[in-house]
N, C-alpha and C positions, 0 to 999 in steps of 0.2 A: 340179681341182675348181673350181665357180662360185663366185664371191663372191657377198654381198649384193648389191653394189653390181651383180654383172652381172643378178642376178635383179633387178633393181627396174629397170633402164634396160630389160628384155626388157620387163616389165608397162608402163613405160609407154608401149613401142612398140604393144605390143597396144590397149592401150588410145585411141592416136592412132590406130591402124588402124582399132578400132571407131568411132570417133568420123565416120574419114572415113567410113567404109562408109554410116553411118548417113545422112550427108548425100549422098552420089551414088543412094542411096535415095529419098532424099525429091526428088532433081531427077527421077529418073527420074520417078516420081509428078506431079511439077506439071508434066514436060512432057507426058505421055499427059493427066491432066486438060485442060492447057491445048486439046491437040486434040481434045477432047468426049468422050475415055470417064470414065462414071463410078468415081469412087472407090469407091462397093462391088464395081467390078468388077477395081481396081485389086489393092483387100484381100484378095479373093478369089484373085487370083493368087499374092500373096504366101504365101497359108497355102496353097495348093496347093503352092508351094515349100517352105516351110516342112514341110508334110509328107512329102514325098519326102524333106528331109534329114533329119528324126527317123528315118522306118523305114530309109534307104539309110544314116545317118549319113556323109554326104558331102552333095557337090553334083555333081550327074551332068556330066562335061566334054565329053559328046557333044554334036555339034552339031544343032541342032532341025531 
């Protein structure tokens, strides 16, 4: 059985993982900005992903 202790160092792994994610996000983002595409067109990528993982509930591993 898990202790407290293993539940709360798993959360805050999750939580440093989200935290990275969020920022290799936002690089991805200012390096396509920095090469001229727009940001609504960035945002709109994102929520096209975004929607594929709500209905797929995953993130598809195939390759593009």
């Amino acid at each position: 059985m898990r202790s407290k202790q293993d539940g709360l160092g798993s959360k805050r792994k999750d939580i440093h993982s989200a935290e990275e994610a969020q920022r290799a996000i936002e690089r991805w983002a200012v390096t396509y900005a920095e090469e001229g595409v727009p940001e609504l067109i960035l945002i709109s990528l994102l929520r096209e992903s975004a929607d594929d993982i709500e209905r797929l509930g995953y993130i598809s591993r195939q390759e593009v």
